[in-house]
Structures are given as structure tokens and as C-alpha cells.
C-alpha positions as CSV (number, residue, x, y, z in Angstrom):
1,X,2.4,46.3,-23.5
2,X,1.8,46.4,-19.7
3,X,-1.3,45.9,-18.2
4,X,-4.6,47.9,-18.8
5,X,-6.1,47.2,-15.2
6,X,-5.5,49.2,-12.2
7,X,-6.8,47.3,-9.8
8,X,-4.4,47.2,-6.6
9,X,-6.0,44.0,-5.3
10,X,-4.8,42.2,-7.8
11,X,-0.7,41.3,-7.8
12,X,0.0,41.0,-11.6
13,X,3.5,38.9,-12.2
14,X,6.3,39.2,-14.3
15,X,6.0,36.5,-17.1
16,X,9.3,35.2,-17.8
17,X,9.0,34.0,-13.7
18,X,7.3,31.6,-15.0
19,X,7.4,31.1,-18.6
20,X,11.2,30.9,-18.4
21,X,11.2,29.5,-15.4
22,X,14.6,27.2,-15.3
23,X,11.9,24.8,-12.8
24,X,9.6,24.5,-15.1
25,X,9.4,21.4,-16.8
26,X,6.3,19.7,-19.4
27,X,5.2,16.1,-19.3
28,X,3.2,14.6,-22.2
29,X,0.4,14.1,-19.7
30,X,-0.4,14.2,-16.4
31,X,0.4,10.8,-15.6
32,X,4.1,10.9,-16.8
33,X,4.3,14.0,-14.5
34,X,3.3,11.8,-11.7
35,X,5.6,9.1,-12.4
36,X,8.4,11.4,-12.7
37,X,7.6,14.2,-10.6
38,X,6.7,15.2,-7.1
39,X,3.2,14.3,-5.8
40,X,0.9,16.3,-7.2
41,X,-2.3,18.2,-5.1
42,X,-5.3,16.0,-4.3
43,X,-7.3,18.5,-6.5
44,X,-4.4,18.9,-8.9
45,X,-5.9,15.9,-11.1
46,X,-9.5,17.6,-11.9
47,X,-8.0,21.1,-12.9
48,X,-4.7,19.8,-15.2
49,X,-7.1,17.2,-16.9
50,X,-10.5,18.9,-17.2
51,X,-11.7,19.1,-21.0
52,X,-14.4,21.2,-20.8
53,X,-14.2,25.2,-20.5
54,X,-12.0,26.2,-17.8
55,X,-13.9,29.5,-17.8
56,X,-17.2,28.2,-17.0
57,X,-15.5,26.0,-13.7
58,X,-13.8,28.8,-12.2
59,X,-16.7,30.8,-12.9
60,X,-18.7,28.7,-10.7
61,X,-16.2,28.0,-8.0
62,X,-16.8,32.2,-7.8
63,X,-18.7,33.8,-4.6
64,X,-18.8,37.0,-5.8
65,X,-17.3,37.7,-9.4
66,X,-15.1,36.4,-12.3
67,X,-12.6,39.1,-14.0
68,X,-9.9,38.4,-16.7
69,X,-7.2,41.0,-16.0
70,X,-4.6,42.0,-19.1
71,X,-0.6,41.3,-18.2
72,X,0.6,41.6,-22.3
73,X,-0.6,41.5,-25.5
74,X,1.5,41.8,-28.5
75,X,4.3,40.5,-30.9
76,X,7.1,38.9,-29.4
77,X,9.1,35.8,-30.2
78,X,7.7,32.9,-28.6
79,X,10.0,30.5,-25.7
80,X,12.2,27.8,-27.7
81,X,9.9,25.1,-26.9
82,X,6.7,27.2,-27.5
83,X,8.4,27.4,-31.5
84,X,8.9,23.7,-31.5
85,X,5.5,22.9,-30.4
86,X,4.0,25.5,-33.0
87,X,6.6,24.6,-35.5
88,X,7.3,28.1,-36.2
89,X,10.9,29.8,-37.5
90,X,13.4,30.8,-34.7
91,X,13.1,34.3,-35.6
92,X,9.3,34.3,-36.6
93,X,7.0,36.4,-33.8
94,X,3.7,35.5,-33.4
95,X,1.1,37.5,-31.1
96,X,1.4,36.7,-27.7
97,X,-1.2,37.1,-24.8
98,X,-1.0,36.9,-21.1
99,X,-3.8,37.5,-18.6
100,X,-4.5,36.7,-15.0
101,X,-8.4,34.6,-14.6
102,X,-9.1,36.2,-11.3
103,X,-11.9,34.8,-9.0
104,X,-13.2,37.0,-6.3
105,X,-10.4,39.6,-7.1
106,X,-7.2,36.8,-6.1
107,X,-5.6,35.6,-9.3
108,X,-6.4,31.8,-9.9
109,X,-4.8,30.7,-13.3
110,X,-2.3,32.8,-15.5
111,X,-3.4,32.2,-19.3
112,X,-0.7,32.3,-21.8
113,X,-1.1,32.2,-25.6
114,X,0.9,32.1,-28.8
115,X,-1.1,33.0,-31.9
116,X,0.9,31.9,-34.9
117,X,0.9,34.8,-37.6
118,X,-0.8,32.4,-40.1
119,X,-3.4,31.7,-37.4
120,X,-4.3,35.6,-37.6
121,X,-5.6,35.9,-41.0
122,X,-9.3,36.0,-41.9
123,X,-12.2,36.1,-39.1
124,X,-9.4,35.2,-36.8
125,X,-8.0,38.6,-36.9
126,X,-10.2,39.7,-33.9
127,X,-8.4,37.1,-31.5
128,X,-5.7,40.3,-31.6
129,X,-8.6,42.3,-29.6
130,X,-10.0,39.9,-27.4
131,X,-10.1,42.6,-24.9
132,X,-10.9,41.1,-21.0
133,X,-12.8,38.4,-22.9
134,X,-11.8,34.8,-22.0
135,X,-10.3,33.3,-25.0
136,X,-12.6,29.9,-24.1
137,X,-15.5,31.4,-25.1
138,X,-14.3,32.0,-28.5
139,X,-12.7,28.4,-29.0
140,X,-15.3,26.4,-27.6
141,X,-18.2,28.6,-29.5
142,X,-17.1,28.3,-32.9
143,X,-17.2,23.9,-33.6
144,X,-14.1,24.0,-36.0
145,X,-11.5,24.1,-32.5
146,X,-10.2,20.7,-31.9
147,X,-7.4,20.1,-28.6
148,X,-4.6,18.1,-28.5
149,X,-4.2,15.9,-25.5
150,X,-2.8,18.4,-22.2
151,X,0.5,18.1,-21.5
152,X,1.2,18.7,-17.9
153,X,3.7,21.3,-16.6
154,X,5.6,21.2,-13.0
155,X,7.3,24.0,-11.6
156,X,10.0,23.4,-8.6
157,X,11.6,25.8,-6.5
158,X,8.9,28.4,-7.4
159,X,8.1,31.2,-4.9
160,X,5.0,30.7,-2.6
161,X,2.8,33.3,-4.4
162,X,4.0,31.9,-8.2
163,X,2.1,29.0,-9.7
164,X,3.3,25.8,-9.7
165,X,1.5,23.5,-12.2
166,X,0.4,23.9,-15.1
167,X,-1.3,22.1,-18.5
168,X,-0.7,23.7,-22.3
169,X,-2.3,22.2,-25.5
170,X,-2.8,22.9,-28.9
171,X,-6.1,23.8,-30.5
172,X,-6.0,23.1,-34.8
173,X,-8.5,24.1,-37.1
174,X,-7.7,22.8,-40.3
175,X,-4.0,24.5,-41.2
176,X,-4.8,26.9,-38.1
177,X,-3.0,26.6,-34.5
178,X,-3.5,28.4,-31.1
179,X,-1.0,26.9,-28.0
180,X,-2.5,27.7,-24.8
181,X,-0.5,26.9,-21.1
182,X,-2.8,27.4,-18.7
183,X,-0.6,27.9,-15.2
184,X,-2.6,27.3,-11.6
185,X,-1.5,29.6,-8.7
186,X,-1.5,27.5,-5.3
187,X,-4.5,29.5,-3.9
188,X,-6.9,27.3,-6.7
189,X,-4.9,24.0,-6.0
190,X,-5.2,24.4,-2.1
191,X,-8.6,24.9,-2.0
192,X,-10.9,21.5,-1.0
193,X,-12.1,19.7,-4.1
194,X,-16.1,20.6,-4.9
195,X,-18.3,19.2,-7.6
196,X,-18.5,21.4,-11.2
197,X,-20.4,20.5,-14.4
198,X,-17.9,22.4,-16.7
């Protein structure tokens, strides 16, 4: 499904640029990805390794407003290494969702994440209609949401307007999983560092 939003300001990507990016390469944190990788931003550090809501920091690194835009929603069949991480089937689709976290209408962080069928059952059913709700305030609302330690993502040879690191974890309640990549757009890395209480 394309996106719902209209709004011209706001460029909305292809996906697979980066999802399938052949650039795109994960670490299992964000120190391997130094050791192994190009230098990373000054300010890359605070946003790949922050634990608290993302939501809530790019919220307050806002002037004006905070918007989550819709790219896709729906079932698809998850990237190979999105099925390994998950431990799903090769065929098995799970529902997928992509949006843009857009601060003062420039698109800062493209969300991505696979919902495992099984995670879909009960109460958890509405994560199919978050709607331009951030998915954060759901996970870090209900107590039963635990995340794995980040794994950091680096993209080379990306266009200038593409992001070009990114984190991904998992979050398990119980039997229950949700993998989230979160992927920064160059615009949120450039800026100077400020202070947040996320």
C-alpha cells in the first residue's frame, strides 16, 4: 500500500533503496561497526545507542512539530536476514510497516518493522492499525516489551539524500517478537550534538 499522506514537503523513498541496499551491512553493536567500518558521525554514537524512546528525543530536538508519515503497511515476505533474525519460514509473510519520523516537515529516521504473524494474535492485533501513531509509544507503554541489544547498520555508497546508518533490535514478550531497524537520514546525523533526557 502506498502512502496515505499528501504532503509535498515531504520526499517519501522507495524502500528496497535501502532495505536491499547491496551497502548495507549490520554489526552486532555499534562498536564492531567502528572497528570495522568507516568513522562514524560525532553525533552518530547518541542516536544508534540511545535506549530510551526515540520518539520522545526527536520530539524534543523539534521547533515546530513532530509527524509520522505512512510509506507501507501490509503483508509481504520479510528480507532474508530479517527471516533469520525473526526465525520465521522462507515463505512465511508477516506484516510489514514503513514510515518516515519527520521533524519540522524534513524526514529524520525511516522506521521499519516486521510483525511476525504469531506476534498479531490477541490485544496485539491493533499493531496492524497503528495509524500515524509512533509504534514507541505502544512498546514502551505496555511493561511486558523487553529489547535486545542494537545492532548497528552502515550503508556505503548511498545517495546524499538516503540514510546512511542505522540500528535494528528485537523487542520479545514472552513467545512474542517485533524487529524494528530504525535508519537515520544524514540531515539528523549532521546536526550539532544537544542535550535530550529521552
Amino acid at each position: 500500500m502506498r502512502s496515505r499522506d499528501s504532503d509535498p514537503d515531504v520526499p517519501v523513498p522507495v524502500s528496497d533503496r535501502v532495505t536491499a541496499r547491496p551497502g548495507l551491512r549490520w554489526y552486532p553493536s555499534v562498536a564492531a561497526a567502528r572497528l570495522a567500518g568507516p568513522p562514524l558521525p560525532r553525533e552518530a554514537t547518541f542516536w544508534l545507542t540511545l535506549e530510551g524512546s526515540l520518539t520522545r528525543a526527536l520530539r524534543q530536538r523539534c521547533r515546530e512539530r513532530f509527524a509520522v508519515h505512512i510509506i507501507t503497511e501490509g503483508f509481504q515476505t520479510p528480507a532474508r536476514d530479517e527471516r533469520r533474525r525473526l526465525d520465521l519460514p522462507e515463505r512465511q509473510v508477516a506484516w510489514v510497516r514503513e514510515v518516515q519520523l519527520c521533524g519540522d516537515g524534513r524526514p529524520w529516521v525511516l522506521a521499519r518493522t516486521v510483525f511476525p504473524l504469531s506476534t498479531l494474535n490477541g490485544p496485539e492485533r491493533r499493531l496492524r492499525h497503528l495509524g500515524r501513531q509512533p509504534l514507541g509509544a505502544f512498546l514502551f507503554r505496555d511493561g511486558r516489551w523487553q529489547r535486545d541489544p542494537f545492532e548497528a547498520g552502515v550503508i556505503q555508497g548511498t545517495p546524499r539524500h538516503d540514510p546512511r546508518l542505522a540500528r535494528r533490535s528485537c523487542f520479545r514478550a514472552g513467545e512474542e517478537r517485533i524487529l524494528v531497524s530504525e535508519f537515520f537520514y544524514g540531515r539528523l546525523l549532521d546536526h550539532h550534538h544537544e542535550r535530550f533526557n529521552p
